[in-house]
N, CA, C and O atoms as a MOPAC input file, in Angstrom:
PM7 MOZYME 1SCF
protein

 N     18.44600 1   -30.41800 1    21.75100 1
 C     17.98500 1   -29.34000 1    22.60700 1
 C     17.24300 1   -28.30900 1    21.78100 1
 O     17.73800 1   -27.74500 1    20.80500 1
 N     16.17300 1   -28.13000 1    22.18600 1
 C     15.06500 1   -26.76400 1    21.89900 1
 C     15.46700 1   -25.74000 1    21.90800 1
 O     15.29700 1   -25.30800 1    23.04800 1
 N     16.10400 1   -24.75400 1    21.07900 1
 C     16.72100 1   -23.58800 1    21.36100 1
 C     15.17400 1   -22.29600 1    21.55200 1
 O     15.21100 1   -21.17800 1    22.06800 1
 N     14.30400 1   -22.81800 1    21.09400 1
 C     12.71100 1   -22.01700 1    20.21000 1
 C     12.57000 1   -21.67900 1    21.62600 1
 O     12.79500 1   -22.28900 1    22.67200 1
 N     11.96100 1   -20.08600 1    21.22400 1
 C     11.28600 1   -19.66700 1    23.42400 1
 C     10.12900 1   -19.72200 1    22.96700 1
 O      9.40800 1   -19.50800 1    21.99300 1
 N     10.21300 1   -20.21400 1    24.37600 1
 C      8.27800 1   -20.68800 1    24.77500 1
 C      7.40700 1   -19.38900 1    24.71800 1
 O      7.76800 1   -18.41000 1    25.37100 1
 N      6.29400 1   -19.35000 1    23.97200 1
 C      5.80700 1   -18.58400 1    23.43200 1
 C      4.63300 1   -18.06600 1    24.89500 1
 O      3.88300 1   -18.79100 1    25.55000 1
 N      4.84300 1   -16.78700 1    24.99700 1
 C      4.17100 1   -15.94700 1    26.66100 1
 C      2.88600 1   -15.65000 1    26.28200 1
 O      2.44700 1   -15.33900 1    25.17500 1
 N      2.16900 1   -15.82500 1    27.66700 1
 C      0.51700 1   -15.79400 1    27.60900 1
 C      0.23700 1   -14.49100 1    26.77700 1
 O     -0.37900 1   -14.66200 1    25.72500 1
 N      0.47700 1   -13.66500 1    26.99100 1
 C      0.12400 1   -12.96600 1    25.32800 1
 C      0.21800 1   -13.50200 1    24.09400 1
 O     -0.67900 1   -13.27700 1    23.28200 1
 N      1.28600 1   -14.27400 1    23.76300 1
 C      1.36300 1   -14.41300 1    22.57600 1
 C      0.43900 1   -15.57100 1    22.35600 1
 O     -0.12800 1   -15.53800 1    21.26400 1
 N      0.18900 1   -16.44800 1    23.02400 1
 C     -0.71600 1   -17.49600 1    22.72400 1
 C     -2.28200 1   -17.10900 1    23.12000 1
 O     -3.21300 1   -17.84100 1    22.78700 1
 N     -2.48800 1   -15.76200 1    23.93700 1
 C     -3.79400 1   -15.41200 1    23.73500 1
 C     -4.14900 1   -14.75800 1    22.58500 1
 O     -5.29700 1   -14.70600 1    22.14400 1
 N     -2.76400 1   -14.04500 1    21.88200 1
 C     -3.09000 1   -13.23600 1    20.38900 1
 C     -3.21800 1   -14.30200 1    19.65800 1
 O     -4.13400 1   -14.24400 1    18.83800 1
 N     -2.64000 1   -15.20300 1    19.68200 1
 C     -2.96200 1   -16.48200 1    18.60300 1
 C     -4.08700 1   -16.64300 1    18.62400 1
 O     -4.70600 1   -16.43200 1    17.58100 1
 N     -4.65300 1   -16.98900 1    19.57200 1
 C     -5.84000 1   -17.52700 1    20.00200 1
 C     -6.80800 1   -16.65500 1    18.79200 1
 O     -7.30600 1   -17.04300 1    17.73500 1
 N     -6.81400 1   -15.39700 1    19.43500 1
 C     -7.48900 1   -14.33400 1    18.77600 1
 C     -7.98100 1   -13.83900 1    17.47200 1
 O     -9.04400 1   -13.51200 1    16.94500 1
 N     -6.06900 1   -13.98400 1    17.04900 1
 C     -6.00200 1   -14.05300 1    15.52800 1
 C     -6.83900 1   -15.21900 1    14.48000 1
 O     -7.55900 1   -15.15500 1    13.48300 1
 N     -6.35000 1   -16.13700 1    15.23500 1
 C     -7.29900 1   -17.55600 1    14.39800 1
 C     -8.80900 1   -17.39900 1    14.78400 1
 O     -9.62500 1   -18.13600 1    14.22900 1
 N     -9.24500 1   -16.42600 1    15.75600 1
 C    -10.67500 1   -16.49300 1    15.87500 1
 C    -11.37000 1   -15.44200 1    14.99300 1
 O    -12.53400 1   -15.45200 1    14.59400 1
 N    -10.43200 1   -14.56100 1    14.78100 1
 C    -10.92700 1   -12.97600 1    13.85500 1
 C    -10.33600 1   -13.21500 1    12.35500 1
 O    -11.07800 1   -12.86400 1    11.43700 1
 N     -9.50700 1   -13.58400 1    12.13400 1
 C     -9.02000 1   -13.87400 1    10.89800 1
 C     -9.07800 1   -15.89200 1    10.29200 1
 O     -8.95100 1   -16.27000 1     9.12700 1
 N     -9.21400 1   -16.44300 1    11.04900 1
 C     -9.77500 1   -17.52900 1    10.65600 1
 C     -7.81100 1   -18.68200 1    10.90100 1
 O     -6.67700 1   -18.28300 1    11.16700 1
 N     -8.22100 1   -19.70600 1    10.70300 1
 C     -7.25000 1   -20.93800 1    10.70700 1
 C     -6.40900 1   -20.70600 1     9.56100 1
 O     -5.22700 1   -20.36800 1     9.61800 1
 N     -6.94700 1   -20.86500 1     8.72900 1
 C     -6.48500 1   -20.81600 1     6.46300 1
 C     -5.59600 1   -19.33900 1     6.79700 1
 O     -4.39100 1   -19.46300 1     6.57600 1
 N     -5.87300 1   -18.46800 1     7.11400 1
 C     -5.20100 1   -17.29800 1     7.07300 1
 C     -4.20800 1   -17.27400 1     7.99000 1
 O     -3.17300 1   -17.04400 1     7.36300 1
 N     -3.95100 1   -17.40000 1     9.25200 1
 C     -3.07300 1   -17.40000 1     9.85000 1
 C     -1.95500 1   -18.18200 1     9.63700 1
 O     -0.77500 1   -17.85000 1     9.74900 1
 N     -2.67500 1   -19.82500 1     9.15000 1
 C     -1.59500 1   -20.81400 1     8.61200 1
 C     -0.97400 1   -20.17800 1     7.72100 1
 O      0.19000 1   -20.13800 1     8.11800 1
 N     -1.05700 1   -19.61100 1     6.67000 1
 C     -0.47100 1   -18.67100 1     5.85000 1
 C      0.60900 1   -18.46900 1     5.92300 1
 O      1.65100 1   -18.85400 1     5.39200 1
 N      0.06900 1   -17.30500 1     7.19800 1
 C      1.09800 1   -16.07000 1     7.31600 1
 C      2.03300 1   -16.76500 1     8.07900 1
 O      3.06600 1   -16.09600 1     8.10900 1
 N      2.16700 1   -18.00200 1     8.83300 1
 C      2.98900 1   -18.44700 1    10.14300 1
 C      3.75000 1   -19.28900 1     8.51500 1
 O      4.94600 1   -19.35200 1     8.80000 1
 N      3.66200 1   -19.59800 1     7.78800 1
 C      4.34800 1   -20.63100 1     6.93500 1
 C      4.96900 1   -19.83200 1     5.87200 1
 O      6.09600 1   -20.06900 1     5.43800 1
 N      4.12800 1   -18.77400 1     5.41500 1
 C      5.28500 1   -17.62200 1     4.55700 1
 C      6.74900 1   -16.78000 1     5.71800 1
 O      7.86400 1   -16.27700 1     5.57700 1
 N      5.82700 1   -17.07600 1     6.73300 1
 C      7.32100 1   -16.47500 1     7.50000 1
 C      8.65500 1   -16.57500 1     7.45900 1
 O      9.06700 1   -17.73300 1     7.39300 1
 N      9.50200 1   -15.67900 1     7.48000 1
 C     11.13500 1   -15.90100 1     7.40300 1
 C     11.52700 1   -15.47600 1     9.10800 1
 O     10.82300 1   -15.09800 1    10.04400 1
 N     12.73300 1   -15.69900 1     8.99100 1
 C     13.44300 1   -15.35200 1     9.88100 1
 C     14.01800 1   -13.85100 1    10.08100 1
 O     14.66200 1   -13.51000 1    11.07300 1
 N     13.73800 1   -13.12300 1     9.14600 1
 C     13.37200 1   -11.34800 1     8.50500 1
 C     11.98500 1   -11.33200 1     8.94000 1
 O     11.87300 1   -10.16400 1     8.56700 1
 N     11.00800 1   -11.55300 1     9.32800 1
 C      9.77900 1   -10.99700 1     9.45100 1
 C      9.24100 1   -12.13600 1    10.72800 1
 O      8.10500 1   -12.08000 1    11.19800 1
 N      9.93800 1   -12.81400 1    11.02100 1
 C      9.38700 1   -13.35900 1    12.42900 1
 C      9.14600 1   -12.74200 1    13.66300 1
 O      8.23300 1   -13.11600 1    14.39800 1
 N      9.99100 1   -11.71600 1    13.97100 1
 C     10.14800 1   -11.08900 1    15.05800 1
 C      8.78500 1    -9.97000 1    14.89100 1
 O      8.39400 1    -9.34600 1    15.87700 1
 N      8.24000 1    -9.83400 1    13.75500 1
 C      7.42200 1    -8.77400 1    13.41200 1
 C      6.04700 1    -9.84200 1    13.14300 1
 O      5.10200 1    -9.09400 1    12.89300 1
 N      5.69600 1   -10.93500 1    13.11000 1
 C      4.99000 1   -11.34600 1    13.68400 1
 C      4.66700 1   -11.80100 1    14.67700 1
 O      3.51600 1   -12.02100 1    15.05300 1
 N      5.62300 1   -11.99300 1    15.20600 1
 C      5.36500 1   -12.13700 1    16.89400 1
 C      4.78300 1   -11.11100 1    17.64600 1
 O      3.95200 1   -11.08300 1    18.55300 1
 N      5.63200 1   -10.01900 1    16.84900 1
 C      5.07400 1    -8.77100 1    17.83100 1
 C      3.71100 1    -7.93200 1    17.37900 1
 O      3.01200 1    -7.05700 1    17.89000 1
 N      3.72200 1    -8.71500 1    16.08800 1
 C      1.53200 1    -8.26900 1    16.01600 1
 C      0.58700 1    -8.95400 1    16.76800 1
 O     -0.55000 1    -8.60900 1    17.09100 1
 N      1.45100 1   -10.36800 1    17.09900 1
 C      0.40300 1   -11.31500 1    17.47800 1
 C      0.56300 1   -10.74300 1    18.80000 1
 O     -0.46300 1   -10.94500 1    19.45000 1
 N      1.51300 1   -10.05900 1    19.51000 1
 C      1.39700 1    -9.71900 1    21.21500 1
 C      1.23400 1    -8.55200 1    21.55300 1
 O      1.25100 1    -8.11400 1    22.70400 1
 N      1.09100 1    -8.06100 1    20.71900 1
 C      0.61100 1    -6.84200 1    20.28100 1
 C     -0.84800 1    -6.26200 1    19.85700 1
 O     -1.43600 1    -5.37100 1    20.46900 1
 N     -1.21200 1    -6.77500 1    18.96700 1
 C     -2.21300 1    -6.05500 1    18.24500 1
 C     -3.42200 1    -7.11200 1    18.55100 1
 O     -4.60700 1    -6.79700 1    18.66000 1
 N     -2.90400 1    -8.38300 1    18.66200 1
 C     -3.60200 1    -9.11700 1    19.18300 1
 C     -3.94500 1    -9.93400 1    20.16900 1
 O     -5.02600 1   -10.46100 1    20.43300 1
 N     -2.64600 1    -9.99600 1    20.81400 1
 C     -3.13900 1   -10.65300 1    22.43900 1
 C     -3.15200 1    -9.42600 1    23.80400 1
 O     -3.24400 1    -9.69100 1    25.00300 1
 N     -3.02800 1    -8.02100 1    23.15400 1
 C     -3.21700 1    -6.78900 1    23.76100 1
 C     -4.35900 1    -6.44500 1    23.62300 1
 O     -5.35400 1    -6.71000 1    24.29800 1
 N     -4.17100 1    -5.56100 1    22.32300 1
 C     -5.57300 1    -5.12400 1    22.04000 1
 C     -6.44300 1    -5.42800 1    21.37100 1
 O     -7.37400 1    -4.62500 1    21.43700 1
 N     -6.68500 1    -6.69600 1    20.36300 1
 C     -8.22700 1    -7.43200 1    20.15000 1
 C     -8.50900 1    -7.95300 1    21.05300 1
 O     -9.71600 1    -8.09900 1    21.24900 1
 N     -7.34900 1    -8.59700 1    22.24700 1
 C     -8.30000 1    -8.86000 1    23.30600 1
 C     -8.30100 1    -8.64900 1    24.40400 1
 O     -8.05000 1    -9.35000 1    25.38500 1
 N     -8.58400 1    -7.67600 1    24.28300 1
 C     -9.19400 1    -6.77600 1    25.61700 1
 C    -11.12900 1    -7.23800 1    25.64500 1
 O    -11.97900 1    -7.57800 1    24.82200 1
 N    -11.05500 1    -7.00100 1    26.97900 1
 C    -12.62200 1    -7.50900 1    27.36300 1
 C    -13.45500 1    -6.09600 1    26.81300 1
 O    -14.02400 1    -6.52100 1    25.80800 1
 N    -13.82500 1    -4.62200 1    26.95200 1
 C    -14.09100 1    -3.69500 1    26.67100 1
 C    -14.91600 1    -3.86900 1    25.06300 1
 O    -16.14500 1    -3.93600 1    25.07300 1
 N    -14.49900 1    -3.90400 1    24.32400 1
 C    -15.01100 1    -3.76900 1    23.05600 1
 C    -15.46900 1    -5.31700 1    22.92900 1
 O    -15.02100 1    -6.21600 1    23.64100 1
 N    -16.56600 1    -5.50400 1    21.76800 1
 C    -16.57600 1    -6.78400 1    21.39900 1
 C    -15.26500 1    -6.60400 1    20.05100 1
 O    -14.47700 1    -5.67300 1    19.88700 1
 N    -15.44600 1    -7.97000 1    19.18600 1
 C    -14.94800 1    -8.26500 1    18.06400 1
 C    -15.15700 1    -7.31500 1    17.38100 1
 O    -14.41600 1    -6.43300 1    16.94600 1
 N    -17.13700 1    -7.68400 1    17.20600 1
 C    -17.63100 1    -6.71200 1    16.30800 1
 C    -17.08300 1    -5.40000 1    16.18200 1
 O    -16.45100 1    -5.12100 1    15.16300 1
 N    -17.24700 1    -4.56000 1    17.09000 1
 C    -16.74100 1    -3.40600 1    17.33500 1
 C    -15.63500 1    -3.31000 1    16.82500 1
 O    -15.49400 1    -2.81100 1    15.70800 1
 N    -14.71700 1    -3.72900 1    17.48000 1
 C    -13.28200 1    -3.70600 1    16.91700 1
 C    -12.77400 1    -3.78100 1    15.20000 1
 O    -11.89800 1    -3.28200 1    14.49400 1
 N    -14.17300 1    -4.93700 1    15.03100 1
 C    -13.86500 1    -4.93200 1    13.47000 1
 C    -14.40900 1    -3.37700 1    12.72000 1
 O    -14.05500 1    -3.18200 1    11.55700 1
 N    -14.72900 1    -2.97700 1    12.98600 1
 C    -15.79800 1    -2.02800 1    12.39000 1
 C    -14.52400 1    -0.61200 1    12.63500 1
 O    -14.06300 1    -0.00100 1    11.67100 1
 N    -14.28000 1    -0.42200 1    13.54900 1
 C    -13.09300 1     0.75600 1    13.90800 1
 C    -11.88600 1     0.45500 1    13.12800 1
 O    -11.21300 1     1.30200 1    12.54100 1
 N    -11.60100 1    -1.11300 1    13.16900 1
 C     -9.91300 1    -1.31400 1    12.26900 1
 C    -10.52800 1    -0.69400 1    11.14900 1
 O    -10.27700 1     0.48000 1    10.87900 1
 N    -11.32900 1    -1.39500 1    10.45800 1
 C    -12.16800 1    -1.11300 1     9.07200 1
 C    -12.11400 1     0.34500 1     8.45800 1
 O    -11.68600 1     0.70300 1     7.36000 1
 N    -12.66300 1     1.07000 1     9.47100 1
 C    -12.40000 1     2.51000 1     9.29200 1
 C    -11.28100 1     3.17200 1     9.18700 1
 O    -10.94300 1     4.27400 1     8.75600 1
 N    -10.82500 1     2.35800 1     9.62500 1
 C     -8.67500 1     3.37000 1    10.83400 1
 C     -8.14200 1     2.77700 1     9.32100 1
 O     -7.51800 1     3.63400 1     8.69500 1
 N     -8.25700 1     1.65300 1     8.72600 1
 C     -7.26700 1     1.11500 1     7.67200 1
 C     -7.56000 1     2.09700 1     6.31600 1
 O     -6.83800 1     2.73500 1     5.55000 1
 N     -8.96500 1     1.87300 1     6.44000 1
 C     -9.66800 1     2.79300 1     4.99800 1
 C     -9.53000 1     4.24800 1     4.86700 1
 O     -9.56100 1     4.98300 1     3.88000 1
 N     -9.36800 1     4.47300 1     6.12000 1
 C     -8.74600 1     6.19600 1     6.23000 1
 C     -6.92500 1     6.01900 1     5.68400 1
 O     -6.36700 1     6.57900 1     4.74100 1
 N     -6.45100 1     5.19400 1     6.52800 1
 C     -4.86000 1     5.18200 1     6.08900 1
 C     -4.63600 1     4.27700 1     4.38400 1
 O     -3.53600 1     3.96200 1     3.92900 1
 N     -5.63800 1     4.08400 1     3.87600 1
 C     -5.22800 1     3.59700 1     2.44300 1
 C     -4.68900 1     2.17500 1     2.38400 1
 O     -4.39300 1     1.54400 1     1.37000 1
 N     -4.62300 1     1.83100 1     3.49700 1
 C     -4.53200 1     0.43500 1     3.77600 1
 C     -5.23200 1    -0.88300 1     2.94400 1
 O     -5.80500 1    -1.74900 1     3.60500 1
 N     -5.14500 1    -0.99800 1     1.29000 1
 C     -6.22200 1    -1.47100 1     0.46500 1
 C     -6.22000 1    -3.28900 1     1.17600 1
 O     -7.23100 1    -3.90100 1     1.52100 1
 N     -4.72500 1    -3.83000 1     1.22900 1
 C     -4.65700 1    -5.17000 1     1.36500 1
 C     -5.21700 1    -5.16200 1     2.89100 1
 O     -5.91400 1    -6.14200 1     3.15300 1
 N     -5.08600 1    -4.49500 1     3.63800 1
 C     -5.30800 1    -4.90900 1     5.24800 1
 C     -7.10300 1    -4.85600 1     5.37700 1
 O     -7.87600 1    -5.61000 1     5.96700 1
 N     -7.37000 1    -3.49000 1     4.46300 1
 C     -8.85500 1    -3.50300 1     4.54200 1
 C     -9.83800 1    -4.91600 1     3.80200 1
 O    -11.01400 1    -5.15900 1     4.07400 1
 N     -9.23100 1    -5.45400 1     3.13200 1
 C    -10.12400 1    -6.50800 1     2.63200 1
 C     -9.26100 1    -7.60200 1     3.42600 1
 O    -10.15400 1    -8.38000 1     3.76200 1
 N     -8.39100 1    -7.98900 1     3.79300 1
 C     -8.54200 1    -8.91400 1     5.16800 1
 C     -9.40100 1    -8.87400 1     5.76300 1
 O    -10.17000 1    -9.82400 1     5.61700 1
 N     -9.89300 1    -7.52800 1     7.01500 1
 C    -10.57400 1    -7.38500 1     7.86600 1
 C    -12.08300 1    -7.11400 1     7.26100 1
 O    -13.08500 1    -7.41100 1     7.91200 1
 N    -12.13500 1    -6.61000 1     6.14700 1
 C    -13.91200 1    -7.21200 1     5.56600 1
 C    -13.98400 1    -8.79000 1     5.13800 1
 O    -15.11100 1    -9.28200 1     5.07600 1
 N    -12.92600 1    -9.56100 1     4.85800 1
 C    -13.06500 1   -11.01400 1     5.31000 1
 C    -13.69800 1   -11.32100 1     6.76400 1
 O    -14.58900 1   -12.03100 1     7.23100 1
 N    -12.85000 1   -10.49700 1     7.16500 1
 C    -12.74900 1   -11.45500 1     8.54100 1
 C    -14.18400 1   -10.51800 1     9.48400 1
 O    -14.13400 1   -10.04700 1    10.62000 1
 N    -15.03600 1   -10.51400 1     8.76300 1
 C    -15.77800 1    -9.75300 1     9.27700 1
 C    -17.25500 1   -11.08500 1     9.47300 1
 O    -18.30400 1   -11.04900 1    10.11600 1
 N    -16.71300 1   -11.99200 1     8.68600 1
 C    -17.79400 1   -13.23800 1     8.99700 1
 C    -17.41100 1   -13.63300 1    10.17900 1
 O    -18.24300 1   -14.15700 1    10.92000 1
 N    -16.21900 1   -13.48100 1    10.54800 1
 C    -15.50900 1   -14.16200 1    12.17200 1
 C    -16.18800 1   -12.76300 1    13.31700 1
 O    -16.29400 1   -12.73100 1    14.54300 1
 N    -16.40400 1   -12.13500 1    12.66200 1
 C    -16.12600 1   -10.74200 1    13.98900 1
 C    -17.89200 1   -10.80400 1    14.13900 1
 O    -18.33400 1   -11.30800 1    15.17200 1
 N    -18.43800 1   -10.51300 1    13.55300 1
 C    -20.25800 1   -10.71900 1    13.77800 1
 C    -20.44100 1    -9.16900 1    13.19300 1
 O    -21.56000 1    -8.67900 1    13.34600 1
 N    -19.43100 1    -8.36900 1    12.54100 1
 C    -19.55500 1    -6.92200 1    11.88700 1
 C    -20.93400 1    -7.20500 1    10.52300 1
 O    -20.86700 1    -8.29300 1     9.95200 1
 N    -21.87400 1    -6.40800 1    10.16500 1
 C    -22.32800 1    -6.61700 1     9.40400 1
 C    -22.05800 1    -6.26300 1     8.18500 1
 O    -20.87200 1    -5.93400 1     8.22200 1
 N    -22.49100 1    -6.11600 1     7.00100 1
 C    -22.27100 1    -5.58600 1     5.75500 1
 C    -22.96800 1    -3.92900 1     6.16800 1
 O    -22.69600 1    -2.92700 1     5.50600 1
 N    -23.65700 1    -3.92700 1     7.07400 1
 C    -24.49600 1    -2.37400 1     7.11900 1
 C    -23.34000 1    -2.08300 1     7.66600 1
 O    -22.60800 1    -1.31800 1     7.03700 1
 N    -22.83100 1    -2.67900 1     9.12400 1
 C    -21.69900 1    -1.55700 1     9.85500 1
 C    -20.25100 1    -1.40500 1     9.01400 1
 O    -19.40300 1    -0.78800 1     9.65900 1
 N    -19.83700 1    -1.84400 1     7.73100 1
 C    -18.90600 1    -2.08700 1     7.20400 1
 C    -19.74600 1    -0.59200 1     6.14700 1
 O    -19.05100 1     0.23300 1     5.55300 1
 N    -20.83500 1    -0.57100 1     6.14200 1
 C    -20.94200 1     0.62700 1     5.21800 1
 C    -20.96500 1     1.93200 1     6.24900 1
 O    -20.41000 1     2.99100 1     5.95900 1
 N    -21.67800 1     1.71100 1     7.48400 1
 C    -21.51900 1     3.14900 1     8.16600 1
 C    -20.26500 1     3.12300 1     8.30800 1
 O    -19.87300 1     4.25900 1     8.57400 1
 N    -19.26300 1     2.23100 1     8.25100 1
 C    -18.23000 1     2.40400 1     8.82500 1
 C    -16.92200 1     3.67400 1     7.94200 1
 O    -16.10000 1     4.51400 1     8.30700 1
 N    -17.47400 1     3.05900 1     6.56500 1
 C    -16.93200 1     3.57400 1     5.49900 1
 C    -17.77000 1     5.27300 1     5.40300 1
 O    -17.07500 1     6.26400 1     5.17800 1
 N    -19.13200 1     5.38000 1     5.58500 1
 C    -19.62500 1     6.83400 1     5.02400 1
 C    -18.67400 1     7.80100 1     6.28500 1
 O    -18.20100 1     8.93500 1     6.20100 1
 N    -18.65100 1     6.61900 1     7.62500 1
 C    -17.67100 1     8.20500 1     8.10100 1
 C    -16.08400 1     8.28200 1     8.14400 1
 O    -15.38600 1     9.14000 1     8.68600 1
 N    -15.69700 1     7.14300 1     7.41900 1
 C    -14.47200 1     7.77300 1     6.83700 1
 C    -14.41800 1     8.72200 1     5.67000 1
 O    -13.53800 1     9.56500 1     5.49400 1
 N    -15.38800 1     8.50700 1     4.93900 1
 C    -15.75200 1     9.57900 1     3.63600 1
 C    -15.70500 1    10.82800 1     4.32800 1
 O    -14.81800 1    11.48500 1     3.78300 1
 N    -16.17500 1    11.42400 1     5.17700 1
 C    -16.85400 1    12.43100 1     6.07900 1
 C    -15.09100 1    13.17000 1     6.89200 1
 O    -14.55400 1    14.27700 1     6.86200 1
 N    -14.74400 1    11.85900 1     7.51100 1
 C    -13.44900 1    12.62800 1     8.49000 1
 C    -11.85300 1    12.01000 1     7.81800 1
 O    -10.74200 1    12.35900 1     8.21700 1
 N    -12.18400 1    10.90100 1     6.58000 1
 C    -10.70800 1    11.00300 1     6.16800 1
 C    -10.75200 1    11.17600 1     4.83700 1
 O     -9.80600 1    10.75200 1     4.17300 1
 N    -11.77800 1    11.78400 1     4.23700 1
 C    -12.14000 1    12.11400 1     2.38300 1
 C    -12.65000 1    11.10900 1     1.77200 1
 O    -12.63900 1     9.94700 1     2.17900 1
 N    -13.18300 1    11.56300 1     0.63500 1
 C    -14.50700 1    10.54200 1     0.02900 1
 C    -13.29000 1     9.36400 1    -0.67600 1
 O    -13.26700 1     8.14800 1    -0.48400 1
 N    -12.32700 1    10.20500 1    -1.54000 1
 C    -11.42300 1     9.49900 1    -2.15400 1
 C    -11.09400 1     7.62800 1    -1.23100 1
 O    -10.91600 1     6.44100 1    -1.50200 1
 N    -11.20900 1     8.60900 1    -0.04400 1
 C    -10.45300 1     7.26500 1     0.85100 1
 C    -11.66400 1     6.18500 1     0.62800 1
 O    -11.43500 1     5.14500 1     0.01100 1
 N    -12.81800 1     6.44200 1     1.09800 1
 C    -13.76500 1     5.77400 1     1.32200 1
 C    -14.09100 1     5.04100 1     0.06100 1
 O    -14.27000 1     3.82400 1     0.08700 1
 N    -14.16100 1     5.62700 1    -0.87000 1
 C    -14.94100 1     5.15700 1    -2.11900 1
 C    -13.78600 1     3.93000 1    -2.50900 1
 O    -13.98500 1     2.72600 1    -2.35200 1
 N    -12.88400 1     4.38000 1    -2.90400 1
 C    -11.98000 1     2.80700 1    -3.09800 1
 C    -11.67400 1     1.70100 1    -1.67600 1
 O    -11.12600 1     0.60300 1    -1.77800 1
 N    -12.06200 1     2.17000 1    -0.69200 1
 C    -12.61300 1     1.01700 1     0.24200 1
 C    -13.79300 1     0.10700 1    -0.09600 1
 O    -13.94100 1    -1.11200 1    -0.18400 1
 N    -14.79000 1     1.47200 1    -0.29300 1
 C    -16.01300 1     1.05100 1    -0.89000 1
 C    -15.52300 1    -0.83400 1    -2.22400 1
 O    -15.67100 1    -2.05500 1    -2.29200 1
 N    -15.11000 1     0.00000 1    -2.71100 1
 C    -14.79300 1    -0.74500 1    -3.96500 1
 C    -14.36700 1    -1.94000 1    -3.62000 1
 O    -14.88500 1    -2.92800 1    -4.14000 1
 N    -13.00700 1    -2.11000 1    -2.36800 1
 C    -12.86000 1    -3.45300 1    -1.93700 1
 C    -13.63900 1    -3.86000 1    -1.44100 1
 O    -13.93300 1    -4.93200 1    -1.96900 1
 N    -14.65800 1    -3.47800 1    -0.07600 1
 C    -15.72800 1    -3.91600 1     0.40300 1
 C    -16.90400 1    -4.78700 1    -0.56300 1
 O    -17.43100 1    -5.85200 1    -0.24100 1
 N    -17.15500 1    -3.96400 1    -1.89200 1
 C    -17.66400 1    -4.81500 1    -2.63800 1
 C    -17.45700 1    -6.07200 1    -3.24400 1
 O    -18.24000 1    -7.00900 1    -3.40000 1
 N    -16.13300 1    -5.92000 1    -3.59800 1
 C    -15.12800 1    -6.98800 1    -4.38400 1
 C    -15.10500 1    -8.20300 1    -3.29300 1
 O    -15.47800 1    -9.33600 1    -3.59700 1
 N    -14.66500 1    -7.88100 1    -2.08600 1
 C    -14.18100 1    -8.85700 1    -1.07400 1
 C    -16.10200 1    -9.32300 1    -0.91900 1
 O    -16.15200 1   -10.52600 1    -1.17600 1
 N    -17.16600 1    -8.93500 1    -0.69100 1
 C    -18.54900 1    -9.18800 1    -0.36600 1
 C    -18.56200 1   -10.59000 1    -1.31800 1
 O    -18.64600 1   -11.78500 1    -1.03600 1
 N    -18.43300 1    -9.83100 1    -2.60000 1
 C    -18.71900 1   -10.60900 1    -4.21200 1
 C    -18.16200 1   -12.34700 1    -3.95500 1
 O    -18.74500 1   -13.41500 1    -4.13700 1
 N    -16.74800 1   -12.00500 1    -3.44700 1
 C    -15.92800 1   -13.26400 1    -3.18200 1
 C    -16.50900 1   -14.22700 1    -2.28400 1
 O    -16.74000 1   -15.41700 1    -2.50000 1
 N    -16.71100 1   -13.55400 1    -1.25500 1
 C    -17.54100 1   -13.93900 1    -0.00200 1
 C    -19.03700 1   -14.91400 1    -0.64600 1
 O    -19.23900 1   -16.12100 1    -0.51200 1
 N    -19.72800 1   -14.09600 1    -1.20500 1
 C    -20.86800 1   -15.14100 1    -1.88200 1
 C    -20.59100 1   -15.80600 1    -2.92400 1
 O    -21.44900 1   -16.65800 1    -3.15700 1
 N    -19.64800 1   -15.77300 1    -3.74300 1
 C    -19.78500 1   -16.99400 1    -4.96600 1
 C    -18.64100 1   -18.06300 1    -3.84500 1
 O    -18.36800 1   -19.19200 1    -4.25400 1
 N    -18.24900 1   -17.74100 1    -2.92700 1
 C    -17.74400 1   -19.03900 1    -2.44700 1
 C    -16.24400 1   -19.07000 1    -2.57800 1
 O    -15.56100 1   -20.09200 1    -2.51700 1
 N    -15.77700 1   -17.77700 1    -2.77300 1
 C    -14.24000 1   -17.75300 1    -2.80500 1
 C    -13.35700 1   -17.15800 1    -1.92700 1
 O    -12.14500 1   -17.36800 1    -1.95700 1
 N    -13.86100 1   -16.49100 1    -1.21800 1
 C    -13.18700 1   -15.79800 1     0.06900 1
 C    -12.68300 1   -16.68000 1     1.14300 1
 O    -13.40300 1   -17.46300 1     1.76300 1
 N    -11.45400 1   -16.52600 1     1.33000 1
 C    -10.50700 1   -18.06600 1     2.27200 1
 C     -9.86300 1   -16.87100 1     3.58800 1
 O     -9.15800 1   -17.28700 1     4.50800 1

């Protein structure tokens, strides 16, 4: 007998989502580093953050990528921000809106913040073209 609950149209539309904005390689990841300590807390990003609000009809991807981008780089968020400049080949965000995105966090959450975003933005770009970004 199956004790596992069947996973609710949120959660399999955040899946959906997640593997479309963050890619297959990455999600497999995170679903296989999982414990039984941090399961319940991925479930509830995926029905949450992502079968709520990435997908909502209102914003595109793009968009969305470009605002996390900002919201993370203001909160110092170094590992989450170079996820989401990965996953910015999935979202259709450009390298320009990944820089306006950053001059107005410089502007409304301090340069400090921005400039070492800056810095991952570059680093994660760099990866991205020699062919190493997964």
């Amino acid at each position: 007998m199956n004790d596992a609950p069947v996973p609710s149209d949120r959660y399999r539309q955040g899946m959906a989502t997640r593997r479309t904005v963050l890619g297959n390689d990455h999600v497999d990841r995170a679903q296989s580093a999982s414990t039984d300590f941090d399961l319940p807390f991925q479930e509830l990003i995926t029905e949450a953050a992502w079968g709520h609000v990435w997908s909502r009809p209102t914003w595109t991807k793009r968009e969305r990528s470009i605002v996390t981008i900002a919201l993370l780089a203001a909160l110092g968020q170094d590992d989450e921000v170079a996820m989401h400049v990965r996953a910015t080949v999935n979202t259709g965000a450009s390298r320009d809106d990944v820089c306006e995105a950053l001059l107005h966090v410089a502007i409304y959450a301090g340069v400090p913040a921005a400039n070492h975003a800056i810095k991952i933005a570059k680093q994660v770009f760099a990866e991205i073209d020699a062919g190493k970004a997964a």
